[in-house]
C-alpha positions as CSV (number, residue, x, y, z in Angstrom):
1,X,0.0,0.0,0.0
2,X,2.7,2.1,0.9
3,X,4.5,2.1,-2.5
4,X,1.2,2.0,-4.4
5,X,1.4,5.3,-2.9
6,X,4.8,6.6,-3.0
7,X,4.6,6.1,-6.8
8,X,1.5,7.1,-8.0
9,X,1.4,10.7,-5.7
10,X,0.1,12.7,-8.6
11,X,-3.0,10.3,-9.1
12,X,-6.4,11.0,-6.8
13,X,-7.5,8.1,-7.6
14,X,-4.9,6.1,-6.5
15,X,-4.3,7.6,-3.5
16,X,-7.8,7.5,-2.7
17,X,-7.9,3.9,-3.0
18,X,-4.4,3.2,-1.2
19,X,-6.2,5.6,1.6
20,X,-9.2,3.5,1.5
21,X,-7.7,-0.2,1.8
22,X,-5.1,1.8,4.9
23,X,-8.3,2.1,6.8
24,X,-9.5,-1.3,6.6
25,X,-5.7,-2.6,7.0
26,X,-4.7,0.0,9.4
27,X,-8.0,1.6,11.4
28,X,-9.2,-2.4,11.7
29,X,-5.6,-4.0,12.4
30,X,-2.9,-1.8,13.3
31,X,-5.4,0.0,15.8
32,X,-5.6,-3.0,18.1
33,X,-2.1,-4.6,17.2
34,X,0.9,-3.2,18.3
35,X,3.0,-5.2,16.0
36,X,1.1,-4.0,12.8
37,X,1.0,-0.5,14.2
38,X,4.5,-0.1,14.3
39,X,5.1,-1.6,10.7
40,X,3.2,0.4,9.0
41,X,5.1,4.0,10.7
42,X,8.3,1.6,10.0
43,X,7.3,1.6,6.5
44,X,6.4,5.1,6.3
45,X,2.7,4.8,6.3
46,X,2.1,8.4,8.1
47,X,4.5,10.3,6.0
48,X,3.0,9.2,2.5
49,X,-1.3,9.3,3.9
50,X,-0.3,13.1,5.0
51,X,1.5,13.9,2.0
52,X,-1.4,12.6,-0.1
53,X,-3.8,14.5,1.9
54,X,-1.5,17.7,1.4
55,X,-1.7,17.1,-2.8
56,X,-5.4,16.6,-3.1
57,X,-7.2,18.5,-0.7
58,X,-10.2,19.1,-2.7
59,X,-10.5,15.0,-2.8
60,X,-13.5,13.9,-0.4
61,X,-13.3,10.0,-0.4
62,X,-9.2,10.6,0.0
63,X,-9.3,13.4,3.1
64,X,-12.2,11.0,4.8
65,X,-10.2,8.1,4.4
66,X,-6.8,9.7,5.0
67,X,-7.9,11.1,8.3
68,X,-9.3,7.5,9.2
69,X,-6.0,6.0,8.4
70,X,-4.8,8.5,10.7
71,X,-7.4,7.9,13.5
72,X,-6.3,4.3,13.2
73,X,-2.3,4.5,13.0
74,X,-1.3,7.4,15.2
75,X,-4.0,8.3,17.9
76,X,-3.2,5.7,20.4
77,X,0.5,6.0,20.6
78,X,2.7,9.1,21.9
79,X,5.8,8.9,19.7
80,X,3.4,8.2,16.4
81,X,1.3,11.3,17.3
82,X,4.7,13.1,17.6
83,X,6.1,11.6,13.9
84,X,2.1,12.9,13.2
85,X,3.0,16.4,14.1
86,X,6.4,16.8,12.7
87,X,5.1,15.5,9.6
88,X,2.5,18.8,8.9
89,X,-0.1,16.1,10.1
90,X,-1.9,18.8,12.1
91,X,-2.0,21.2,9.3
92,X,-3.2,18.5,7.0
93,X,-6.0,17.4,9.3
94,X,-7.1,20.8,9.6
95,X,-6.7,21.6,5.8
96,X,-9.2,18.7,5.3
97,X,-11.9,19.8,8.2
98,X,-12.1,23.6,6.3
99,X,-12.2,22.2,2.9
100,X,-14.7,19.6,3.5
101,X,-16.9,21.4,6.4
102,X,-20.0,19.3,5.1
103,X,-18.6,15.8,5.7
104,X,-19.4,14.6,8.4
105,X,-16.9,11.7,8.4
106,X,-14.2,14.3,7.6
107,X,-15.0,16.2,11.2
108,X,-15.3,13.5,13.1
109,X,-12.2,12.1,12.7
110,X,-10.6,15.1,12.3
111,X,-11.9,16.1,16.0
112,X,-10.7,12.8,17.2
113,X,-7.1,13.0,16.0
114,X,-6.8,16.4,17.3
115,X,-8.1,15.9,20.6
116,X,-5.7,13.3,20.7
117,X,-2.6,15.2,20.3
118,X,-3.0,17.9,22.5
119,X,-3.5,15.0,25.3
120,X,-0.1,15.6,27.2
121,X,1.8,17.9,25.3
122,X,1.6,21.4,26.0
123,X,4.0,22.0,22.4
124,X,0.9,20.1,20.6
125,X,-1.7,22.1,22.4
126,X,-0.2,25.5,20.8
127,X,0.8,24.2,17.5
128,X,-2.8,22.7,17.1
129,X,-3.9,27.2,18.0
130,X,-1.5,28.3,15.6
131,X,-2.6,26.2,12.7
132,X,-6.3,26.9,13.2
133,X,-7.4,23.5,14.8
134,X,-9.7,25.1,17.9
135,X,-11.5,27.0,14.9
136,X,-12.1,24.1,12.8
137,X,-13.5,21.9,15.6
138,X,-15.9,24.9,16.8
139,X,-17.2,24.7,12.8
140,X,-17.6,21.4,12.8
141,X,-19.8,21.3,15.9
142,X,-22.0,24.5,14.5
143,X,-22.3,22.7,11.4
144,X,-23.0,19.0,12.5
145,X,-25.2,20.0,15.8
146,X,-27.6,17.1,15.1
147,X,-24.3,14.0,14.6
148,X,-23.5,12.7,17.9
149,X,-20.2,11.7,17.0
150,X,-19.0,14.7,16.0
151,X,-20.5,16.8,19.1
152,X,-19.3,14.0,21.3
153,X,-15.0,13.7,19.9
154,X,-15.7,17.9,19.1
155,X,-16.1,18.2,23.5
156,X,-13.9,15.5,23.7
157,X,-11.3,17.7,21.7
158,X,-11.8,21.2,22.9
159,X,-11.5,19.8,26.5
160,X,-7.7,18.4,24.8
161,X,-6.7,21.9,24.1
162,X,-8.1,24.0,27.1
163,X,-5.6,22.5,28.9
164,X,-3.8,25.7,28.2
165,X,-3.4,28.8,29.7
166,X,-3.9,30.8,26.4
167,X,-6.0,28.3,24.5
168,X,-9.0,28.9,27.2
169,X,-9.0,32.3,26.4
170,X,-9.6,31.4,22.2
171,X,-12.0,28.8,23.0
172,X,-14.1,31.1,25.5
173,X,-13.8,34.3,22.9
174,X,-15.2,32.3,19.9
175,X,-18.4,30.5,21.4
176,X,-16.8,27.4,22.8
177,X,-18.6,27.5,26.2
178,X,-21.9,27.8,24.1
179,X,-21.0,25.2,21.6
180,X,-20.9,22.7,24.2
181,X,-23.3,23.8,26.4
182,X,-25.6,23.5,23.7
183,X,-24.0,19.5,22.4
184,X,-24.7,18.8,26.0
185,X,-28.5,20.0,25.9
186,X,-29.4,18.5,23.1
187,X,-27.8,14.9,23.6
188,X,-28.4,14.5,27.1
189,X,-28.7,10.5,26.9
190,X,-25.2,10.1,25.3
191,X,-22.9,9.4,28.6
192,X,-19.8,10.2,27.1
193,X,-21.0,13.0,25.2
194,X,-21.7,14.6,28.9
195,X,-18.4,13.7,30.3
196,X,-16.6,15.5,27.8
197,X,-18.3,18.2,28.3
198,X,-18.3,18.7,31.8
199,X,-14.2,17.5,31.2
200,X,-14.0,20.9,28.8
201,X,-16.2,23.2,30.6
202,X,-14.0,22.3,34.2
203,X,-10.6,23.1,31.8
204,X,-12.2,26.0,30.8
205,X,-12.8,27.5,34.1
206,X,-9.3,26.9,35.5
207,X,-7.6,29.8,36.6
208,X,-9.8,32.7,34.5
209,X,-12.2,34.5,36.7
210,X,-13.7,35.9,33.2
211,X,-14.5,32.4,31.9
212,X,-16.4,31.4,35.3
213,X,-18.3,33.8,35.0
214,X,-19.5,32.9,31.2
215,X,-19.9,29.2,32.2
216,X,-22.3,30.5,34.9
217,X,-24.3,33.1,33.3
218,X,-27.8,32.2,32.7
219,X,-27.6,32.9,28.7
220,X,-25.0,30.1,28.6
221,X,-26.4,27.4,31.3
222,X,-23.7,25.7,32.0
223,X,-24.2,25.3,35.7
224,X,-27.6,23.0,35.3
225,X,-26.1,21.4,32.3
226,X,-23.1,19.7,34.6
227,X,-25.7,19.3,37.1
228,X,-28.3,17.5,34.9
229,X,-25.3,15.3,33.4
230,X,-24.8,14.0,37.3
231,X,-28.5,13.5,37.5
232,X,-29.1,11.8,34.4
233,X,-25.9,9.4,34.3
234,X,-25.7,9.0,38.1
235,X,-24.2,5.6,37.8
236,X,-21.1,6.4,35.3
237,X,-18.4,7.0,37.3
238,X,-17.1,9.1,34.7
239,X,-19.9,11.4,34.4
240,X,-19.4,12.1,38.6
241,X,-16.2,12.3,38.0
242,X,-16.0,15.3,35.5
243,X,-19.2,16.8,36.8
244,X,-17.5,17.2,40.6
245,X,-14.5,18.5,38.7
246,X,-16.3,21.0,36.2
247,X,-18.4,22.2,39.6
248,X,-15.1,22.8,41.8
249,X,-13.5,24.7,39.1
250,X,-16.9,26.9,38.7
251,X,-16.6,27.5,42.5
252,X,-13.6,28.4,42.8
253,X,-12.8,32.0,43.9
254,X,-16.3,33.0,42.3
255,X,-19.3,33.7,44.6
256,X,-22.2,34.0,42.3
257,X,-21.4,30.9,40.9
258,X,-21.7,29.0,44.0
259,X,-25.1,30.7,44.9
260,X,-26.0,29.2,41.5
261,X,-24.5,25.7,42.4
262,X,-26.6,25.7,45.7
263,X,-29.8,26.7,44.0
264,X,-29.0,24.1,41.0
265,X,-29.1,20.9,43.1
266,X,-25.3,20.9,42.7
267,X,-24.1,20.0,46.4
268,X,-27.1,17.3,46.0
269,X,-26.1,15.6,43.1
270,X,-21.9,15.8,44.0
271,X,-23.1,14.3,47.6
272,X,-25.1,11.6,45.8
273,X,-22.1,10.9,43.2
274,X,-20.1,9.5,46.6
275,X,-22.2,8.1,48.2
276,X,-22.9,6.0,44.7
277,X,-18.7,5.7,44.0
278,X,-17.3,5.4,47.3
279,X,-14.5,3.0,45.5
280,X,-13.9,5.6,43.1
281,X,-11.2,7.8,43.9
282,X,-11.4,10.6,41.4
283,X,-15.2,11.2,42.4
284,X,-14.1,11.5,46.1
285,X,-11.0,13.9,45.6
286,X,-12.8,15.9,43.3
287,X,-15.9,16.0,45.4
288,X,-14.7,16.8,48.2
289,X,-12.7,19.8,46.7
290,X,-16.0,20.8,45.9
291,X,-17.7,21.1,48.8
292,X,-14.8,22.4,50.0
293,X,-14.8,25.8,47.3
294,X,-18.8,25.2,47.3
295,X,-19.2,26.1,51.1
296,X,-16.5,29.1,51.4
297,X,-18.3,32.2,53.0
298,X,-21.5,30.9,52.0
299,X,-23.8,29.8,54.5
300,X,-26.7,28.8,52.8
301,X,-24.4,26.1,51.1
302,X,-22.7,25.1,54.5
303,X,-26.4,24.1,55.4
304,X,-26.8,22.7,52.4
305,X,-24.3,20.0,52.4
306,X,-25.4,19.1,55.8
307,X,-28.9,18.6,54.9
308,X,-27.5,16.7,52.0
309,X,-25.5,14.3,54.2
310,X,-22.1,16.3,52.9
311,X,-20.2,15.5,56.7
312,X,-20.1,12.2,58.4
313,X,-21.7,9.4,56.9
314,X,-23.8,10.8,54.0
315,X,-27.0,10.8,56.3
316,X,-28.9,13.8,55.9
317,X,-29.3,16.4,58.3
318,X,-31.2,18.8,59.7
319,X,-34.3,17.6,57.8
320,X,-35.9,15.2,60.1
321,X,-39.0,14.6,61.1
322,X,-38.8,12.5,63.4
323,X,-36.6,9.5,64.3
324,X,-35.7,7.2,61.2
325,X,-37.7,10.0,58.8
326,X,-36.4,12.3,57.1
327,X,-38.1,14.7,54.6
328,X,-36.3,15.8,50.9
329,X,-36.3,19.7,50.6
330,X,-37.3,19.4,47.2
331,X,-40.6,17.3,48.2
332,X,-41.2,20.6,50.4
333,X,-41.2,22.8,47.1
334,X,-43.8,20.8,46.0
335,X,-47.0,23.0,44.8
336,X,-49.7,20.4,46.1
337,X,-48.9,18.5,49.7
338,X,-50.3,15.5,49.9
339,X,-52.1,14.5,53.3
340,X,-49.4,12.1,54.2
341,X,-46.7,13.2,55.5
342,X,-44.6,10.3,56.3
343,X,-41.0,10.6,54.3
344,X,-39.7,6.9,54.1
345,X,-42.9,5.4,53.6
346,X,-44.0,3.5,50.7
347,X,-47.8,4.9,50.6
348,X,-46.4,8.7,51.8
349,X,-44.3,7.8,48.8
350,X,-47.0,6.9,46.1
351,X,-48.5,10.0,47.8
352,X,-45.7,12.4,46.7
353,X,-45.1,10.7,43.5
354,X,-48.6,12.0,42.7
355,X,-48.0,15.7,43.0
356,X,-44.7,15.8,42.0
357,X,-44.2,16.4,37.9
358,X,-41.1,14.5,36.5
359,X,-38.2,16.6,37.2
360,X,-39.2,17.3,41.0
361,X,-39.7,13.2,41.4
362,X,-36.3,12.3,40.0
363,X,-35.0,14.5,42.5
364,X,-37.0,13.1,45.4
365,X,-36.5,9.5,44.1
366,X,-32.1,10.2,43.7
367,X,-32.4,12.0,47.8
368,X,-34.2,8.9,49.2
369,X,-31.8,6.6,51.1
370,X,-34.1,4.4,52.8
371,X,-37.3,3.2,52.4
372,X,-39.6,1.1,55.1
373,X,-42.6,-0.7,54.2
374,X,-44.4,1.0,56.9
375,X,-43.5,4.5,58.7
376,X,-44.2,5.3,62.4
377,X,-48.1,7.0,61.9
378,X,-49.0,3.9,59.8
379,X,-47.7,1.6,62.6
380,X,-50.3,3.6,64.9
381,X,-52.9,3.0,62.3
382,X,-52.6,-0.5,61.3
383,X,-52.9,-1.4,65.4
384,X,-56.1,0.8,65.8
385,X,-57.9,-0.5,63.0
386,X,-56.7,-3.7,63.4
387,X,-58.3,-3.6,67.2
388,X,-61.5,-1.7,66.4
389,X,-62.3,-4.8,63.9
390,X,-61.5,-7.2,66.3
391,X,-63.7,-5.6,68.6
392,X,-66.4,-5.6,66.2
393,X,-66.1,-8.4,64.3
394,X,-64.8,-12.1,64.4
395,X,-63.6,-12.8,61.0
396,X,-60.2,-11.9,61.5
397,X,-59.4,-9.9,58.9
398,X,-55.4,-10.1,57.7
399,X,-54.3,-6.7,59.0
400,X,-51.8,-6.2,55.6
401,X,-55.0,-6.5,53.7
402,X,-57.3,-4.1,55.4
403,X,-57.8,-0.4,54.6
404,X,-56.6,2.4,56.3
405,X,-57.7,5.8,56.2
406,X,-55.4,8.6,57.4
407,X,-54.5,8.7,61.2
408,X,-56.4,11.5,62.9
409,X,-54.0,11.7,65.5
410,X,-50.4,11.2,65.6
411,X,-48.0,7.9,66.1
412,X,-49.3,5.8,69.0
413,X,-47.8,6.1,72.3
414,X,-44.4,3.7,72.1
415,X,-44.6,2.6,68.9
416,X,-40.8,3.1,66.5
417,X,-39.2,4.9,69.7
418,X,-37.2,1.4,70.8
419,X,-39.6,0.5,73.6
420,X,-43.0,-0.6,74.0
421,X,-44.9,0.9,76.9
422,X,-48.1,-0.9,76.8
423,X,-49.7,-4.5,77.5
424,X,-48.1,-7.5,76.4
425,X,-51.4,-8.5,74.1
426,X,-51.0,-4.8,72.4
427,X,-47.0,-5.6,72.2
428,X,-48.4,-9.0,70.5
429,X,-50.5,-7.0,68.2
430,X,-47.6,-4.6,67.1
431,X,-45.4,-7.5,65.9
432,X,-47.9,-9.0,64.5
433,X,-49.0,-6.5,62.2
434,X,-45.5,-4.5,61.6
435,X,-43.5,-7.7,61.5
436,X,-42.5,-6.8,57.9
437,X,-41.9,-3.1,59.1
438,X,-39.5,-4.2,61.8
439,X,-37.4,-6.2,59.4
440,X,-37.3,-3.2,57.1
């Protein structure tokens, strides 16, 4: 393939066909071999695939197939992406993205190889500014807002070259924030889509007050959009991860920003994310730093992350009923109370469930740690139904399958408080009919 190439450079055609059998040979081969990998650089693969992209720029099928070649070869191994970049591989990459800004094919991979050199190589990062790479993967995201792929490896990218003092500053200045603000709104199901963002918007925010406050300003949403990653993709690690990072950058040194955290759910979700991923160290160093820059001289968020079980051992405080209960501040906000009142149970559950529209339920349901069968006041109410029927009738009706209508008064005198105070037939009747309860 190589010297098909080498000596026919002034043909399209043949280069586009010597492109084309390099993907199969090297995006399907050499990407998961080593071996093959480094016999086709050994040969020379690279040099000739970017000079052929540099000749016939103008050539779809070759820049979509060079740049897959590319993807394949050179993405997954440091020195190869260095031979890339000291080859013009950068410029060529780039050369193909501008000229072929419809192709979709042509931006995704494009946006894949360049995210993947600036990873860990500050030289890269500025060479990739210089030749107009941030740019051409801002375009291709404005032009391909409805591919996944491309808005997925196009955050994945920008969040490769904002590791950079200089490079936040381009990214910020030519709609970078909104570009994947808006990637993350509108493919909220795609996990790794969310990750990347949160991954650029936290690299964004480092160390510029001016880009904190962009992220945070209402006209660009990117506050609830880190937020409603964590909530939606609560079991990726990955998602937590980023999300706690992309929050303690926001936080940092910026006070309206952590207002906006607080009111968000922010503390919530960055509680719930280790409390889910205790194992996972990334989620706890990250959130913990941001608590940590969340709670500085802010005392509404200091009682926040209490509430949210933030210190100790994740149980919430502050927000309890009564003993074993404890009541979500975001079932509170709810416009319609129900009658029951009880937190953990299942039927003051069901109860809340009805008043609550979707977005206030997948809160309630993502604050609930514990959940009995039977709470304190339905204890009460089981045991006083249970002994008017028995006084009344003889049929001896299965307590689990009788009615009950709301308790007038409150929990019965003894009953969930550790003791029971009364006769031993009532203290039969108790574990009799909250035997279930009791386990719970």
């Amino acid at each position: 393939i190589v010297a098909a190439m080498r000596h026919h450079e002034d043909s399209a055609k043949v280069q586009a066909a010597a492109c084309w059998a390099a993907c199969w040979a090297l995006g399907h081969v050499a990407a998961h071999d080593t071996t093959n990998r480094n016999l086709v650089c050994e040969a020379g693969g690279l040099e000739v695939v970017i000079t052929a992209m540099h000749r016939h720029q103008e050539d779809r099928v070759l820049q979509t197939n060079g740049c897959w070649a590319l993807v394949g070869v050179a993405a997954h191994n440091a020195a190869f992406r260095q031979r890339f970049v000291e080859d013009q591989g950068i410029a060529a990459v780039v050369s193909a993205m501008k000229h072929h800004k419809n192709e979709g094919y042509v931006q995704e991979f494009g946006c894949r190889m360049l995210g993947h050199v600036a990873v860990d190589s500050a030289a890269n990062r500025s060479r990739i500014a210089k030749d107009g790479g941030i740019g051409a993967v801002l375009g291709a995201m404005r032009a391909h807002e409805d591919d996944i792929k491309v808005q997925e490896y196009g955050c994945w990218a920008l969040g490769s070259f904002a590791d950079d003092d200089s490079n936040r500053t381009i990214i910020a200045e030519n709609g970078g924030i909104k570009a994947v603000v808006l990637a993350m709104r509108a493919h909220k199901e795609r996990s790794k889509l969310q990750a990347y963002g949160c991954r650029t918007l936290g690299y964004v925010a480092t160390d510029s007050t001016a880009n904190r406050t962009r992220i945070g300003e209402d006209a660009e949403g990117g506050i609830p959009a880190v937020v409603g990653a964590m909530l939606a993709h609560s079991k990726k690690s990955y998602v937590q991860a980023y999300g706690c990072f992309a929050l303690l950058k926001l936080a940092a040194d910026h006070a309206i920003n952590r207002i906006r955290i607080g009111e968000e759910g922010g503390i919530g979700a960055v509680v719930s994310a280790m409390l889910t991923h205790a194992d996972e160290s990334k989620v706890q160093e990250n959130g913990c730093r941001m608590l940590g820059n969340t709670a500085a001289n802010n005392a509404n968020n200091r009682h926040r992350i209490g509430e949210e079980g933030g210190v100790g051992d994740g149980e919430p405080q502050g927000s309890h009923q009564s003993a074993g209960e404890w009541v979500p501040d975001a079932w509170a906000r709810s416009s319609r109370q129900p009658s029951h009142q009880a937190s953990h149970c299942r039927r003051g559950r069901d109860q809340y469930r009805s008043v609550c529209d979707d977005t206030l339920w997948g809160e309630v349901k993502r604050r609930m740690v514990r959940v009995q069968d039977v709470c304190p006041p339905c204890r009460g109410e089981r045991a006083r139904a249970d002994e008017s029927r028995r006084g009344g009738s003889n049929r001896g009706d299965s307590p689990r399958n009788a009615a009950l209508p709301h308790p007038p008064q409150g929990p019965a005198q003894g009953i969930g408080g550790g003791r029971f105070s009364g006769s031993r037939e009532q203290e039969a009747q108790r574990g009799h009919h909250c035997q279930a309860a009791d386990k719970a």
